[in-house]
PDBQT receptor file of N, H, CA, C and O in Angstrom, charges set to zero:
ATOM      1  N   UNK A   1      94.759 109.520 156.793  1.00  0.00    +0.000 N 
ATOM      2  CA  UNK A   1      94.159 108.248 156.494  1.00  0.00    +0.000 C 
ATOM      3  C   UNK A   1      93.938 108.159 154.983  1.00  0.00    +0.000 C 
ATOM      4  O   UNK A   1      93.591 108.977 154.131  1.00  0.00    +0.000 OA
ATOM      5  N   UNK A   2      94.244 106.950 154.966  1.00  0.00    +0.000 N 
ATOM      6  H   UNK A   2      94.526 106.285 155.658  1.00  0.00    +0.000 HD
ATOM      7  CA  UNK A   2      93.648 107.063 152.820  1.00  0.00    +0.000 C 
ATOM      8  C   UNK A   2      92.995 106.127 152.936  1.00  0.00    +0.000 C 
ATOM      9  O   UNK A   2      93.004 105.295 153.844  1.00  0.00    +0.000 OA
ATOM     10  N   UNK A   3      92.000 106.218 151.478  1.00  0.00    +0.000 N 
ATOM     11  H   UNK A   3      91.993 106.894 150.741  1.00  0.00    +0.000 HD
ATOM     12  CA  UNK A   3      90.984 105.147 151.080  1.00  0.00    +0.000 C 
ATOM     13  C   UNK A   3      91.939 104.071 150.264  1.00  0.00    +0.000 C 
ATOM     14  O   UNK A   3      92.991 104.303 149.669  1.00  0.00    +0.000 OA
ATOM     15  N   UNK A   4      91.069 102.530 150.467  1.00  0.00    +0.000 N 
ATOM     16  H   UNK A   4      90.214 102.342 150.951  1.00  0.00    +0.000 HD
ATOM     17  CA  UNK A   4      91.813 101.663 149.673  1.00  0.00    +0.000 C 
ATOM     18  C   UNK A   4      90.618 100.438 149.815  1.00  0.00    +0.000 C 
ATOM     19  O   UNK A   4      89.515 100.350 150.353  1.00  0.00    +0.000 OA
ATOM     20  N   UNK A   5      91.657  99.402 148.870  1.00  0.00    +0.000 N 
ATOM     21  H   UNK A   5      92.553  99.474 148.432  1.00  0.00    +0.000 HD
ATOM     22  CA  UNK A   5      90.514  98.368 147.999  1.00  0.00    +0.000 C 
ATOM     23  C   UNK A   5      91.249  96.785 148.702  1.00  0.00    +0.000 C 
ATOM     24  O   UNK A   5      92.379  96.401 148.401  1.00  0.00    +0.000 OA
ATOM     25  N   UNK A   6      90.446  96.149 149.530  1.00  0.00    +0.000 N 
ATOM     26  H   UNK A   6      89.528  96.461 149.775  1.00  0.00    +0.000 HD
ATOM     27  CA  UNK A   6      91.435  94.839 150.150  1.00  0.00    +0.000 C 
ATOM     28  C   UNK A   6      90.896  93.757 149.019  1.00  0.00    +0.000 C 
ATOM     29  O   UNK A   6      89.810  93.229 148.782  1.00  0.00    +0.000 OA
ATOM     30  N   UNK A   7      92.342  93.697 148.396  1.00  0.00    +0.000 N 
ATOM     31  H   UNK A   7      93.225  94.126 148.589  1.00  0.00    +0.000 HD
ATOM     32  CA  UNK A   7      93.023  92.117 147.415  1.00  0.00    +0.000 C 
ATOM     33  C   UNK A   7      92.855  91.276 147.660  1.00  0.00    +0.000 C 
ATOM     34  O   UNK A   7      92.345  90.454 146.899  1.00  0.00    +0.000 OA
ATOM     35  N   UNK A   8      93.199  91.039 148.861  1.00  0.00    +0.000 N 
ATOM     36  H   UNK A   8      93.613  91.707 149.479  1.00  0.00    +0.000 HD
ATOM     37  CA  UNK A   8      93.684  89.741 149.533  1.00  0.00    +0.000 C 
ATOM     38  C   UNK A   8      93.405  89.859 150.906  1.00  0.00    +0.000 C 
ATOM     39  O   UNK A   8      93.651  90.919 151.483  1.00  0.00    +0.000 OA
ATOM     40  N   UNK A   9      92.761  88.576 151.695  1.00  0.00    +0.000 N 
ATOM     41  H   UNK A   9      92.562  87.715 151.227  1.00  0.00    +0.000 HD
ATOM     42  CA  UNK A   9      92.603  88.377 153.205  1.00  0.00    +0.000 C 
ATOM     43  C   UNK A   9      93.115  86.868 153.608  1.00  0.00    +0.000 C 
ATOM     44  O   UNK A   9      93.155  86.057 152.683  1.00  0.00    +0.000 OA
ATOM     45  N   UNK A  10      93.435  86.513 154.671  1.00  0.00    +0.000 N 
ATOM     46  H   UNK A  10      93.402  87.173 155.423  1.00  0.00    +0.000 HD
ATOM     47  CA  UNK A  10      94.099  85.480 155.227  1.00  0.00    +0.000 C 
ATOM     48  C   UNK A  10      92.459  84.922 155.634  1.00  0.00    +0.000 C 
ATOM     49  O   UNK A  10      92.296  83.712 155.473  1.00  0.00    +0.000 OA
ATOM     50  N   UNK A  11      91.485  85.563 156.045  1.00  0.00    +0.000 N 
ATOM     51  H   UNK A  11      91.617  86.546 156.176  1.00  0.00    +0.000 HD
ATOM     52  CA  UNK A  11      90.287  85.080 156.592  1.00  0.00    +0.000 C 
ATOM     53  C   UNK A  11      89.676  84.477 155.099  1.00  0.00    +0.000 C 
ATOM     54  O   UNK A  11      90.002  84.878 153.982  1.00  0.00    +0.000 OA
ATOM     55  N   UNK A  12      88.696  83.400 155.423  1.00  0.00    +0.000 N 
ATOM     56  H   UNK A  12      88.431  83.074 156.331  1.00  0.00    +0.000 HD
ATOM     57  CA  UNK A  12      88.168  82.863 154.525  1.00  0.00    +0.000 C 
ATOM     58  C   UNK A  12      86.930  83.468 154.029  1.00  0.00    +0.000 C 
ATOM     59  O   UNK A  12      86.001  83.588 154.828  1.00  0.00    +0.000 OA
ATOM     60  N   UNK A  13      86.770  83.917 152.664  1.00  0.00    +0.000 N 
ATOM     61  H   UNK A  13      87.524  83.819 152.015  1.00  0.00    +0.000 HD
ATOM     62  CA  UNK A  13      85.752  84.597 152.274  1.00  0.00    +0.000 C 
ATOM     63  C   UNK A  13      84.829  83.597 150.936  1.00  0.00    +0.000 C 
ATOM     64  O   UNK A  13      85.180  83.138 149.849  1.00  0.00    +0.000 OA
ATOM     65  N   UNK A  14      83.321  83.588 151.840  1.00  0.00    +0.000 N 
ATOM     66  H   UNK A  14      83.036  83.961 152.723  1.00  0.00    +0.000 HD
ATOM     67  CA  UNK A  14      82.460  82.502 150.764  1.00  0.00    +0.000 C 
ATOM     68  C   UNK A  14      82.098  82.965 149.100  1.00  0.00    +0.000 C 
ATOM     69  O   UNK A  14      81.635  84.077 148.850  1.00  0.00    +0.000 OA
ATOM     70  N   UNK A  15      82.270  82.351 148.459  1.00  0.00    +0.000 N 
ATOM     71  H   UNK A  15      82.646  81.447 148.662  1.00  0.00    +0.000 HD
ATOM     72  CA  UNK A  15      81.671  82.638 147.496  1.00  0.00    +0.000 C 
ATOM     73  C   UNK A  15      80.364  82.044 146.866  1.00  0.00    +0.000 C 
ATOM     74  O   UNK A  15      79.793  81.022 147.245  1.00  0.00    +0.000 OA
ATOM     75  N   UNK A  16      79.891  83.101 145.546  1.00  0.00    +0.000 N 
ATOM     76  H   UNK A  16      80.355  83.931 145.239  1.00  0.00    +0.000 HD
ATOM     77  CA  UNK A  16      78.287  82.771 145.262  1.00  0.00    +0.000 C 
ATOM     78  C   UNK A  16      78.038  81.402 145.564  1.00  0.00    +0.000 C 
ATOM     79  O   UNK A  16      77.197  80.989 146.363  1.00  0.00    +0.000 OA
ATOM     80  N   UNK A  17      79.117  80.472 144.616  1.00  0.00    +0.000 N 
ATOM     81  H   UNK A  17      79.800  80.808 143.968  1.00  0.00    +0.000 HD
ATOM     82  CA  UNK A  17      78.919  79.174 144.637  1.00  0.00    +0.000 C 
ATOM     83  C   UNK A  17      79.095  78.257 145.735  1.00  0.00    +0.000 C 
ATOM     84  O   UNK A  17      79.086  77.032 145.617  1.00  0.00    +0.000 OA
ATOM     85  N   UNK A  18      79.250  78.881 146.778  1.00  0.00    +0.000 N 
ATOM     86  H   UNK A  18      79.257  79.877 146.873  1.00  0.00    +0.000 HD
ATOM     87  CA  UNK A  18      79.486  77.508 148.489  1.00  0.00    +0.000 C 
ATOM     88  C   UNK A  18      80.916  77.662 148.370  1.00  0.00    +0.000 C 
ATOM     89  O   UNK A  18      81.180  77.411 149.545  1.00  0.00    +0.000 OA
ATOM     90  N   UNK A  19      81.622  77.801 148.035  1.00  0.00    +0.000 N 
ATOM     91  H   UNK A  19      81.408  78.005 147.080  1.00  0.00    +0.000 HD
ATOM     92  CA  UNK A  19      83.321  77.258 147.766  1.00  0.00    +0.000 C 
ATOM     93  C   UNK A  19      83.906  78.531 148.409  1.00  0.00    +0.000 C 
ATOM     94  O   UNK A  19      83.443  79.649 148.184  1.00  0.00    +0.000 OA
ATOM     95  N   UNK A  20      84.846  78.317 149.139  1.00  0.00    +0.000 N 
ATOM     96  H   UNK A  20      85.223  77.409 149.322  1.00  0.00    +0.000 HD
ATOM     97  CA  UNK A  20      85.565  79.437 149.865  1.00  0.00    +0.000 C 
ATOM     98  C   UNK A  20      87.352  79.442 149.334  1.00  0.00    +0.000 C 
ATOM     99  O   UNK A  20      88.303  78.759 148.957  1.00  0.00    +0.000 OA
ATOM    100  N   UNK A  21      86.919  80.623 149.626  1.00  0.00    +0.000 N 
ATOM    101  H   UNK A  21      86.146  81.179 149.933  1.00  0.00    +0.000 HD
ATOM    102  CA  UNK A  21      88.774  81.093 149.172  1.00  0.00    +0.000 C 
ATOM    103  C   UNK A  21      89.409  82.274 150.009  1.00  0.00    +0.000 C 
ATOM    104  O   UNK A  21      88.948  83.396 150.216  1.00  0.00    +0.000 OA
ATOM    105  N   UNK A  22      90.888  81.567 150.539  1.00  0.00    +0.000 N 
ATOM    106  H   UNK A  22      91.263  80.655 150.371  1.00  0.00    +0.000 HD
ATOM    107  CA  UNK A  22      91.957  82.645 151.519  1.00  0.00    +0.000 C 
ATOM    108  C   UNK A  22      93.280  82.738 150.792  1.00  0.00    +0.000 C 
ATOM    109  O   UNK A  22      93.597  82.316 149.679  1.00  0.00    +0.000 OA
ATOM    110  N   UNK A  23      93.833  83.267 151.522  1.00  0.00    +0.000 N 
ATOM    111  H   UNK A  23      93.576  83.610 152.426  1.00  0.00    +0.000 HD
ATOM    112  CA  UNK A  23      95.511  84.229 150.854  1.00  0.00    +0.000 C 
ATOM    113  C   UNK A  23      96.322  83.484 151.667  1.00  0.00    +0.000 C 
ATOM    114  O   UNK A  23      95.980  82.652 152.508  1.00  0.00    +0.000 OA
ATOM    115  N   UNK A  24      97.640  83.912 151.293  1.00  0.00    +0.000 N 
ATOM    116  H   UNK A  24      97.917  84.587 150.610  1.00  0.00    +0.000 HD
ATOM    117  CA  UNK A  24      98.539  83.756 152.332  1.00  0.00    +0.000 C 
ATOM    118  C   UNK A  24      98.718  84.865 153.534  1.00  0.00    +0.000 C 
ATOM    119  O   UNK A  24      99.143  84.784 154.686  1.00  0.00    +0.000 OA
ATOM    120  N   UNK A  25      98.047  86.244 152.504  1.00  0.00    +0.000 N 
ATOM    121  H   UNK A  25      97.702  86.309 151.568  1.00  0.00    +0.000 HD
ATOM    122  CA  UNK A  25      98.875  87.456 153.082  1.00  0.00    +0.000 C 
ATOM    123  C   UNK A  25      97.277  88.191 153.040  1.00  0.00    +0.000 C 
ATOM    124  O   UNK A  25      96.226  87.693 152.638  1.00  0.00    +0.000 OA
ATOM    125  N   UNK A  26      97.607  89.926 153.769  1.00  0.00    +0.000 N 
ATOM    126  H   UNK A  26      98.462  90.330 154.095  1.00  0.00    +0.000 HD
ATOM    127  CA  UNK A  26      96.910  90.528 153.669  1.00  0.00    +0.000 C 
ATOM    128  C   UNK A  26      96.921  91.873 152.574  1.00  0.00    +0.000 C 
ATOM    129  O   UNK A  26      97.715  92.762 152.878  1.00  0.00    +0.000 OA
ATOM    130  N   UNK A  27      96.234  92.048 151.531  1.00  0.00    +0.000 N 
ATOM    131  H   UNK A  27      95.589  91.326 151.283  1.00  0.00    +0.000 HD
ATOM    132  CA  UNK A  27      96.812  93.337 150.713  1.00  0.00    +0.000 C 
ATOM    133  C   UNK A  27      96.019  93.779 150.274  1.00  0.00    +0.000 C 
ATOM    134  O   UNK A  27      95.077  93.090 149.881  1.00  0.00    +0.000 OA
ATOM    135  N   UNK A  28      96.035  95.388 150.112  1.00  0.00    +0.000 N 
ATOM    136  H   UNK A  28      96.800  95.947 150.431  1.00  0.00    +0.000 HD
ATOM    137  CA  UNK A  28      95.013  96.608 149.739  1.00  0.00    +0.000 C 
ATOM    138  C   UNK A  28      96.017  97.326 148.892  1.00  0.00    +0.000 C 
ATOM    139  O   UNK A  28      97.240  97.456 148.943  1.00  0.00    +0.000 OA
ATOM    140  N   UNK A  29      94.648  97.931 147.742  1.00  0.00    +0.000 N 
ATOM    141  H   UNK A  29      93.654  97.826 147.700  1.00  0.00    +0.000 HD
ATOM    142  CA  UNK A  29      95.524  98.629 147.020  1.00  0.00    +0.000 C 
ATOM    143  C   UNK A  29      95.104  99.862 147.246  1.00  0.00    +0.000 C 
ATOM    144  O   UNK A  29      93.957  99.914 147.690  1.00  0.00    +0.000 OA
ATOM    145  N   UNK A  30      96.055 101.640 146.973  1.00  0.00    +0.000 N 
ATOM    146  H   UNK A  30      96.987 101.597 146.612  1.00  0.00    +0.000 HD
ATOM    147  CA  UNK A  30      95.764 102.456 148.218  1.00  0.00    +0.000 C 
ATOM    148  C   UNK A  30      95.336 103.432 146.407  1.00  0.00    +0.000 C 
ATOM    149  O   UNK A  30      95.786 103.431 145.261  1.00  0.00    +0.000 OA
ATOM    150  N   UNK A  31      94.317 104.066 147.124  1.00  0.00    +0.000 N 
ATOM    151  H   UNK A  31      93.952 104.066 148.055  1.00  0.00    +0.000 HD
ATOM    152  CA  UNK A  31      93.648 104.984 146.161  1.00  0.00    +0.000 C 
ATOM    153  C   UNK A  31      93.558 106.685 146.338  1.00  0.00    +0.000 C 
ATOM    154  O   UNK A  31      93.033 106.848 147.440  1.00  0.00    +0.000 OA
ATOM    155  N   UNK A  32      93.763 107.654 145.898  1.00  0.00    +0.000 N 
ATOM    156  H   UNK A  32      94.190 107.523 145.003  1.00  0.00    +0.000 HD
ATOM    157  CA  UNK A  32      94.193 108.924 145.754  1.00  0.00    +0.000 C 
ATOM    158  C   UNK A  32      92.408 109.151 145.976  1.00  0.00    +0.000 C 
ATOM    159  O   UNK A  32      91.541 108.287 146.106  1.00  0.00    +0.000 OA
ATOM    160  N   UNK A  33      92.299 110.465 145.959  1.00  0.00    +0.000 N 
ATOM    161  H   UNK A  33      93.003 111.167 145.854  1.00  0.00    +0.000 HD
ATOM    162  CA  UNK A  33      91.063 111.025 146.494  1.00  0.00    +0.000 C 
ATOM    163  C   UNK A  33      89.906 111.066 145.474  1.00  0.00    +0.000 C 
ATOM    164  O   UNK A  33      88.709 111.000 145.756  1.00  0.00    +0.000 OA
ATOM    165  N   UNK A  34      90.402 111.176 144.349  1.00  0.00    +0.000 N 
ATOM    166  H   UNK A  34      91.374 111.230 144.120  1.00  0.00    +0.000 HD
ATOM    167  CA  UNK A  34      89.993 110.681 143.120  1.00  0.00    +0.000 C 
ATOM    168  C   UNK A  34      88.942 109.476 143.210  1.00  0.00    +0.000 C 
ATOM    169  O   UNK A  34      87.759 109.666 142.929  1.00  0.00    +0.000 OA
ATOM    170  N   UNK A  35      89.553 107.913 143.717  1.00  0.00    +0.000 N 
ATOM    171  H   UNK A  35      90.514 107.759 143.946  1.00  0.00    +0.000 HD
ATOM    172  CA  UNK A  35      89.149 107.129 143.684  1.00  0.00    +0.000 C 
ATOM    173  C   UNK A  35      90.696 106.064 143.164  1.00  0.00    +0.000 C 
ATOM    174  O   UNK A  35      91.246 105.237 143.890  1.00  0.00    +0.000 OA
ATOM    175  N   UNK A  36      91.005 106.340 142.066  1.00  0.00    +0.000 N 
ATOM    176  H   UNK A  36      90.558 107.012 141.475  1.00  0.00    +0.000 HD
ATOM    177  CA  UNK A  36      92.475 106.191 141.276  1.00  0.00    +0.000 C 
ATOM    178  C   UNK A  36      93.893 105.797 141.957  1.00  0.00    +0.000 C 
ATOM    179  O   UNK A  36      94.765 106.463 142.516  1.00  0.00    +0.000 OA
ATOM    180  N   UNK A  37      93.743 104.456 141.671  1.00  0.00    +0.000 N 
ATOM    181  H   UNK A  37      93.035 103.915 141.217  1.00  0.00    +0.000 HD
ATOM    182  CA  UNK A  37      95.338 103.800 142.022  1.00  0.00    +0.000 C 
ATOM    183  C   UNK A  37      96.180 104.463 142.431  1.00  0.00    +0.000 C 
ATOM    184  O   UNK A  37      96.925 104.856 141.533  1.00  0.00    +0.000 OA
ATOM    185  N   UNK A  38      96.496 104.869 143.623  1.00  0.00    +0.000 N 
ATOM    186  H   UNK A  38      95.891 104.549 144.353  1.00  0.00    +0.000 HD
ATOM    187  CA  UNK A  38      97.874 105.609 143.782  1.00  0.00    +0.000 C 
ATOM    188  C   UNK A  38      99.499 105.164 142.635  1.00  0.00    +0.000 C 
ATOM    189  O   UNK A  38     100.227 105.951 142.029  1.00  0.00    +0.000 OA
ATOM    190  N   UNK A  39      99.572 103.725 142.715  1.00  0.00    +0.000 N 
ATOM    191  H   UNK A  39      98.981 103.087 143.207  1.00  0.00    +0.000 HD
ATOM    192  CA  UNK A  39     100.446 103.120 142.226  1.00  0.00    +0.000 C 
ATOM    193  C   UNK A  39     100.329 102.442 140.333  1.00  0.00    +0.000 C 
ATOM    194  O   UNK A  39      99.297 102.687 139.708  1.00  0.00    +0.000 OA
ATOM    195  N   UNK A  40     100.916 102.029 139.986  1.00  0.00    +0.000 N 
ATOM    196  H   UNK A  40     101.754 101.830 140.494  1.00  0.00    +0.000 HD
ATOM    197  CA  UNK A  40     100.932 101.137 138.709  1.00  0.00    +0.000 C 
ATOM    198  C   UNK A  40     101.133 100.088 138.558  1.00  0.00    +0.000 C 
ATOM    199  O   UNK A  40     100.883  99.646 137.437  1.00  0.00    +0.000 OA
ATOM    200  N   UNK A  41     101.669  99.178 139.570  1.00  0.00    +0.000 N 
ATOM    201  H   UNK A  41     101.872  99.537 140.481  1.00  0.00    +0.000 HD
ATOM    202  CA  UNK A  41     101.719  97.736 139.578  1.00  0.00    +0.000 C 
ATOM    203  C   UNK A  41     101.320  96.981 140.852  1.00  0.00    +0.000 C 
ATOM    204  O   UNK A  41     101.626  97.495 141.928  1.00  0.00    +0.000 OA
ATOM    205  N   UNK A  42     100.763  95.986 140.837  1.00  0.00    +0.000 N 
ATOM    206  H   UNK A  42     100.514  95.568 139.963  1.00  0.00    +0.000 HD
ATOM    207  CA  UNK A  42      99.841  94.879 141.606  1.00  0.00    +0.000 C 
ATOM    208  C   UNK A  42     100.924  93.406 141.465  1.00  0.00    +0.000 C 
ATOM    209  O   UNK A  42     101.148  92.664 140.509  1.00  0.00    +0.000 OA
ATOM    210  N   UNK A  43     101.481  93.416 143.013  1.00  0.00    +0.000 N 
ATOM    211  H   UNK A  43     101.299  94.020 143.790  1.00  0.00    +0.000 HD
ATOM    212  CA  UNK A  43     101.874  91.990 142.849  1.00  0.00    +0.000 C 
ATOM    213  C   UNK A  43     101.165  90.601 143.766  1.00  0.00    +0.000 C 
ATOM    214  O   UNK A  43     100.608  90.608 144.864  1.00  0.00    +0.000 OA
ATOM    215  N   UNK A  44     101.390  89.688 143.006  1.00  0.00    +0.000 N 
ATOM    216  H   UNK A  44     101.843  89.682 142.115  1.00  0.00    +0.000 HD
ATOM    217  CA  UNK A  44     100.572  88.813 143.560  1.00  0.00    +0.000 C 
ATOM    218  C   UNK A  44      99.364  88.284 142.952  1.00  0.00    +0.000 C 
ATOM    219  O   UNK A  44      99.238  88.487 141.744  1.00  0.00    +0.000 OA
ATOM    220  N   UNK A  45      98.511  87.685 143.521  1.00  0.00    +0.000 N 
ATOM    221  H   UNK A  45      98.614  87.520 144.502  1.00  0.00    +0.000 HD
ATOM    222  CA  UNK A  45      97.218  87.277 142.693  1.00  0.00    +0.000 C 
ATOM    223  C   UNK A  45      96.368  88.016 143.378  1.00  0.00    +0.000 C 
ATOM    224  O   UNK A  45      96.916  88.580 144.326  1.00  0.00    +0.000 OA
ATOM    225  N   UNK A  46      94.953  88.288 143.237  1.00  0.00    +0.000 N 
ATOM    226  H   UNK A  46      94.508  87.830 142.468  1.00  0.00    +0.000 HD
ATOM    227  CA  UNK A  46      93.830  89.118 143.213  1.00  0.00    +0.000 C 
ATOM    228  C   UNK A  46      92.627  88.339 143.122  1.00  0.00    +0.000 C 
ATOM    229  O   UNK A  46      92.335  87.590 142.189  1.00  0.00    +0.000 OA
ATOM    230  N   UNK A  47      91.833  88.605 144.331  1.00  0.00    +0.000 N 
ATOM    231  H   UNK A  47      92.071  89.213 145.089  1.00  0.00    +0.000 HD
ATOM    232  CA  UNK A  47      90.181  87.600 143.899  1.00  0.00    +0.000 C 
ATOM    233  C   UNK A  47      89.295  88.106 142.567  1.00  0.00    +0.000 C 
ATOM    234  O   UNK A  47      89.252  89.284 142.210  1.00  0.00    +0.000 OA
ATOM    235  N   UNK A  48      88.494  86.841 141.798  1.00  0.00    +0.000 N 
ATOM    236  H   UNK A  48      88.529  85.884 142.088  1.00  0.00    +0.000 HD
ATOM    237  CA  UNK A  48      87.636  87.097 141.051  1.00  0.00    +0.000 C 
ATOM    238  C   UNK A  48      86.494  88.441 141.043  1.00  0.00    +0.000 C 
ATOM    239  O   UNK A  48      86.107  89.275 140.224  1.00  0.00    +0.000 OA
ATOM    240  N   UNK A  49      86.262  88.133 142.283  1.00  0.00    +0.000 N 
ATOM    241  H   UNK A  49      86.576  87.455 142.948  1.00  0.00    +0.000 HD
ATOM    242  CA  UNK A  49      85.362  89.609 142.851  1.00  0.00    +0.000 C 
ATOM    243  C   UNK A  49      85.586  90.564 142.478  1.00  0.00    +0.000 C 
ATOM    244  O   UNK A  49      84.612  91.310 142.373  1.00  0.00    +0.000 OA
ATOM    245  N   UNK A  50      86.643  90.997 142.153  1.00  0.00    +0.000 N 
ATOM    246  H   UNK A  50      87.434  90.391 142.238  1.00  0.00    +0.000 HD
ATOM    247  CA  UNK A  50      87.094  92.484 142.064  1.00  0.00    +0.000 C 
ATOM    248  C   UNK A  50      86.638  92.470 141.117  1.00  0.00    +0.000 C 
ATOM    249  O   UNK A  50      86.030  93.536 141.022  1.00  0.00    +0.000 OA
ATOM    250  N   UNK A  51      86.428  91.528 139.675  1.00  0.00    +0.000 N 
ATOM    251  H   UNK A  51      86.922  90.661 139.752  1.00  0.00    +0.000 HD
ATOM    252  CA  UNK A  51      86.423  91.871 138.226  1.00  0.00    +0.000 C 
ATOM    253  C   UNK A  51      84.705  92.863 138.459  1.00  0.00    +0.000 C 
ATOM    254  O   UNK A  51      84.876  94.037 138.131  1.00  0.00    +0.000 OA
ATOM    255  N   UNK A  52      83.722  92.672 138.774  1.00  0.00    +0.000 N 
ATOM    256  H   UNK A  52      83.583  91.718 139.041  1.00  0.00    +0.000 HD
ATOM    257  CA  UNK A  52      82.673  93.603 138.986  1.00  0.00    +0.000 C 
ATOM    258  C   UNK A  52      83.206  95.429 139.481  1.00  0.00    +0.000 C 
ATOM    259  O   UNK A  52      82.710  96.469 139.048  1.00  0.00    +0.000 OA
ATOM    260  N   UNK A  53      84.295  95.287 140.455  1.00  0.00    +0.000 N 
ATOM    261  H   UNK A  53      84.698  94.443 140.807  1.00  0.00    +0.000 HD
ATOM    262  CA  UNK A  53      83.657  96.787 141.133  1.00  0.00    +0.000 C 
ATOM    263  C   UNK A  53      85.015  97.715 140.373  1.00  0.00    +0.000 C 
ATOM    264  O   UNK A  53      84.769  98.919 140.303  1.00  0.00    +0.000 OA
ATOM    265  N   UNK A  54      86.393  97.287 139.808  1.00  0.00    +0.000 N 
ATOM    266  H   UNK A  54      86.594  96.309 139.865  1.00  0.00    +0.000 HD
ATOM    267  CA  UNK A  54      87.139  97.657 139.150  1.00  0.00    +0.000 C 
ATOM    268  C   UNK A  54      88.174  97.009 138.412  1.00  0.00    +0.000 C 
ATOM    269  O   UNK A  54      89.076  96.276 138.817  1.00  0.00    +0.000 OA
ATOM    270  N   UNK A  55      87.844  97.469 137.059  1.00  0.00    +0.000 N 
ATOM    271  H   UNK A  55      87.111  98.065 136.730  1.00  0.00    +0.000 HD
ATOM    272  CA  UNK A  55      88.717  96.269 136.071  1.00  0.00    +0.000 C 
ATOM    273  C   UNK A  55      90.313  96.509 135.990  1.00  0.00    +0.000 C 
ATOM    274  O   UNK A  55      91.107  95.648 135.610  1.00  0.00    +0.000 OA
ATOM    275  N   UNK A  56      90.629  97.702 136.369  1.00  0.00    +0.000 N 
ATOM    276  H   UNK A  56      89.984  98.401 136.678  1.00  0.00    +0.000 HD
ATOM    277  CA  UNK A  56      91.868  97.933 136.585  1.00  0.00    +0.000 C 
ATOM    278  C   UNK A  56      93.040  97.055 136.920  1.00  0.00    +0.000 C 
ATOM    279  O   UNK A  56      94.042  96.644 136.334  1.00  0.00    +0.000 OA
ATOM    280  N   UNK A  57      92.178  96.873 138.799  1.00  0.00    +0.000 N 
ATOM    281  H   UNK A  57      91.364  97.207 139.275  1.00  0.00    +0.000 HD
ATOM    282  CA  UNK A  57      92.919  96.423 139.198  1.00  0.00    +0.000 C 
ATOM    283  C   UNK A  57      93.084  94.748 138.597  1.00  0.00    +0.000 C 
ATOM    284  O   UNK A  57      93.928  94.031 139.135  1.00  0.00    +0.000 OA
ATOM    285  N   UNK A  58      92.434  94.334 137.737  1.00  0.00    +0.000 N 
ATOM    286  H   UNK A  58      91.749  94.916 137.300  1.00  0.00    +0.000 HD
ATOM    287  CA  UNK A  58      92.294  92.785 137.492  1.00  0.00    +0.000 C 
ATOM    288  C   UNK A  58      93.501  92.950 135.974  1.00  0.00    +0.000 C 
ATOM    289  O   UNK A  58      94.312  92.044 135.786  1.00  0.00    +0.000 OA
ATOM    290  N   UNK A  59      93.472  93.764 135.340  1.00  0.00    +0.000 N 
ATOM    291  H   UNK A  59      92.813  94.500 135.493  1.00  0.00    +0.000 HD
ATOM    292  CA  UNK A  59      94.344  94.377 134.597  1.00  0.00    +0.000 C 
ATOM    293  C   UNK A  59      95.597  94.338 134.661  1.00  0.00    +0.000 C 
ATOM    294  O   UNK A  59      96.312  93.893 133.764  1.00  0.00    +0.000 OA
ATOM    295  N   UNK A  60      95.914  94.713 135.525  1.00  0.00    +0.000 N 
ATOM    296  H   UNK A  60      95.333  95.075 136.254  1.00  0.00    +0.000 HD
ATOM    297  CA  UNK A  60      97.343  94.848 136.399  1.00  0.00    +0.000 C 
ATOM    298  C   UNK A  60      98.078  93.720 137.119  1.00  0.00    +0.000 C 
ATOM    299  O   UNK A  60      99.293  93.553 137.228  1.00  0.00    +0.000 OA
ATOM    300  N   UNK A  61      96.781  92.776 137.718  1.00  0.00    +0.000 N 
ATOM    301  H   UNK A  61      95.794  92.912 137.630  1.00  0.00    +0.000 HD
ATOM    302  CA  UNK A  61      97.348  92.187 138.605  1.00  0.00    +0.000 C 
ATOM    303  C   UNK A  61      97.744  90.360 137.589  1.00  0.00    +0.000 C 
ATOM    304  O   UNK A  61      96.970  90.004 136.700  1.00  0.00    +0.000 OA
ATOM    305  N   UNK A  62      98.991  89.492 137.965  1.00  0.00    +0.000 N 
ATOM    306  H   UNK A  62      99.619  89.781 138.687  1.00  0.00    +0.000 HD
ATOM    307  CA  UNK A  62      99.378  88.733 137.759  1.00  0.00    +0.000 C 
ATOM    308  C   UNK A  62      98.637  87.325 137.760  1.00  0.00    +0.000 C 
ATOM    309  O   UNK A  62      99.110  86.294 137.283  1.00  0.00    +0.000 OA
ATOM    310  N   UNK A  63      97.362  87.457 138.393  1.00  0.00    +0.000 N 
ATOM    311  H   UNK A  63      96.978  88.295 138.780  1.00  0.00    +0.000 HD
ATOM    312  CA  UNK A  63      96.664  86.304 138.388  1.00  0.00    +0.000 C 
ATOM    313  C   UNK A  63      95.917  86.502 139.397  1.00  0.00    +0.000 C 
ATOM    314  O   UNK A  63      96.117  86.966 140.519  1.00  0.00    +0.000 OA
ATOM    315  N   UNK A  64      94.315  85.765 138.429  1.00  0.00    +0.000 N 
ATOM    316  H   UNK A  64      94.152  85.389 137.517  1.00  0.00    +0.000 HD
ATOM    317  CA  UNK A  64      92.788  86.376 138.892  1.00  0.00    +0.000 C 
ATOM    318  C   UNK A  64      92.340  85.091 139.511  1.00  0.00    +0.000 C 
ATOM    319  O   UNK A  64      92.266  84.164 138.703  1.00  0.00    +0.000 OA
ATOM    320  N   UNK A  65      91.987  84.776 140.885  1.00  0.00    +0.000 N 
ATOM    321  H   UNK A  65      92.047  85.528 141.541  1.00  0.00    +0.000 HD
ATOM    322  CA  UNK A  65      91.500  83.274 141.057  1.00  0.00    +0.000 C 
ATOM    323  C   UNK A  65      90.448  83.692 141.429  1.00  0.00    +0.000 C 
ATOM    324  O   UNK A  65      89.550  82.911 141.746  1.00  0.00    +0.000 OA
TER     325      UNK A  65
């Protein structure tokens, strides 16, 4: 089993402000035991949220909504 970080959900997730936001798709990014990106590139867009718990992945990825 490995640890990992979900990107993206098809389910609708609320935000602070009342306003909700979904994906098309479902995607996690998969992390070594470390904690640490298995991989080096992120495709797709990525929720705002993430920018708090790791900047990495907001780094990497092609577009932050």
């Amino acid at each position: 089993m490995s640890k990992a970080i979900v990107v993206r959900t098809k389910k609708e997730v609320r935000r602070q402000d009342g306003s909700y936001i979904r994906f098309d798709d479902n995607a996690v990014v998969l992390l070594n035991n470390t904690g640490e990106m298995r991989g080096t590139r992120i495709f797709g867009p990525v929720a705002r949220e993430l920018r708090d718990k790791n900047m990495k992945i907001i780094s990497l990825a092609p577009e932050v909504l």
